[in-house]
C-alpha positions in Angstrom: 118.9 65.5 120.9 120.7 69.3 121.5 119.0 72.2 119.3 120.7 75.3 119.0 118.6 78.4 121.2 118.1 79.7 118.0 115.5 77.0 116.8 113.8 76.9 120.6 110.3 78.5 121.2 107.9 78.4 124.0 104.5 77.4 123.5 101.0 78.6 125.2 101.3 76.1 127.5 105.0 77.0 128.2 106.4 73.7 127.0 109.5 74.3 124.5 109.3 73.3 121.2 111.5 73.5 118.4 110.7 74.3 115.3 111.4 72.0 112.4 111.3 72.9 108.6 108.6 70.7 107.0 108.9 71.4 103.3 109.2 75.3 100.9 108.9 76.3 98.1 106.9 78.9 95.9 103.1 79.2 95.6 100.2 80.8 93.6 97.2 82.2 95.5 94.2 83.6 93.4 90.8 84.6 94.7 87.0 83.8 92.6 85.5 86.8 90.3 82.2 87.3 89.1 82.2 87.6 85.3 79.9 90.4 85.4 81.3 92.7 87.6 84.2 92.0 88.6 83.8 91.8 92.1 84.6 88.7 94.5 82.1 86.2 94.0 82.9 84.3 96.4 84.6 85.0 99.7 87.6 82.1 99.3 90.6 82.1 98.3 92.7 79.4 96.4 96.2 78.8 97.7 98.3 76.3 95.7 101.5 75.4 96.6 104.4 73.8 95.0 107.6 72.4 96.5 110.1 71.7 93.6 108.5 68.5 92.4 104.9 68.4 93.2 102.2 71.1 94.2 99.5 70.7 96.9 96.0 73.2 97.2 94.1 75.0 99.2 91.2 77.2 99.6 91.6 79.7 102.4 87.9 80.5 104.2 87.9 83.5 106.4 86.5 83.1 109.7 84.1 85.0 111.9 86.7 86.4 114.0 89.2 88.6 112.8 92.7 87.3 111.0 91.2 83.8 111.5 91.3 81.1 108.5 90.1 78.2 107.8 92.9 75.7 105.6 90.7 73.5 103.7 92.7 70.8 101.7 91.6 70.7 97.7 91.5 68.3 95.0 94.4 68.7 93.0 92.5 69.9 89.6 95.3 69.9 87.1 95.8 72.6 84.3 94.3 75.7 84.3 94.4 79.6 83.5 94.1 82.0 85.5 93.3 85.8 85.3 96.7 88.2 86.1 94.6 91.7 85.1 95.2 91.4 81.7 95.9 87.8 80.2 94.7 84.3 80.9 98.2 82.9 82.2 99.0 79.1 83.0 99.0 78.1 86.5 101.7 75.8 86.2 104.1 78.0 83.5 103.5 80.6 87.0 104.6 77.4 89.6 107.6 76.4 86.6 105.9 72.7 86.7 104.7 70.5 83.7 100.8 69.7 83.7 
């Protein structure tokens, strides 16, 4: 099959690839307080993702070395509200899905 040049790319082993669109949309990432403080409880983050009909989730675990991540799939948990700084707003009102 032809690809346009535009589309090509060159991997680390130098073999050319061409990179195909999967799947987009819009997504929600939010992060674990403590109560108490205030502070990061936890050092994850939550990354859920939607695509126009369904969402998928992940949490995102930092990695010794630097800019690294780790993707970790997640149960899908359902409703649930989340903190914007000032209100308890719903996750999926935020995604524009039905629970």
């Amino acid at each position: 099959m032809k690809y346009p040049e535009e589309v090509l790319t060159r991997s680390k082993k130098g073999k050319i690839e061409v990179r195909n669109l999967v799947d987009y949309g819009r997504f929600v990432r939010y992060e674990y307080l403590d109560p108490e403080t205030g502070k990061r409880s936890e050092n994850k983050v939550k990354l859920v993702l939607f695509n126009g009909e369904d969402y998928e989730e992940y949490f995102i675990i930092p990695l010794k070395q630097k800019n690294r991540y780790l993707l970790l799939t997640a149960e899908k948990k359902g409703e649930r509200k989340i903190w914007d700084g000032s209100n308890a707003v719903d996750l999926f009102e935020i995604l524009g899905l039905e629970g």
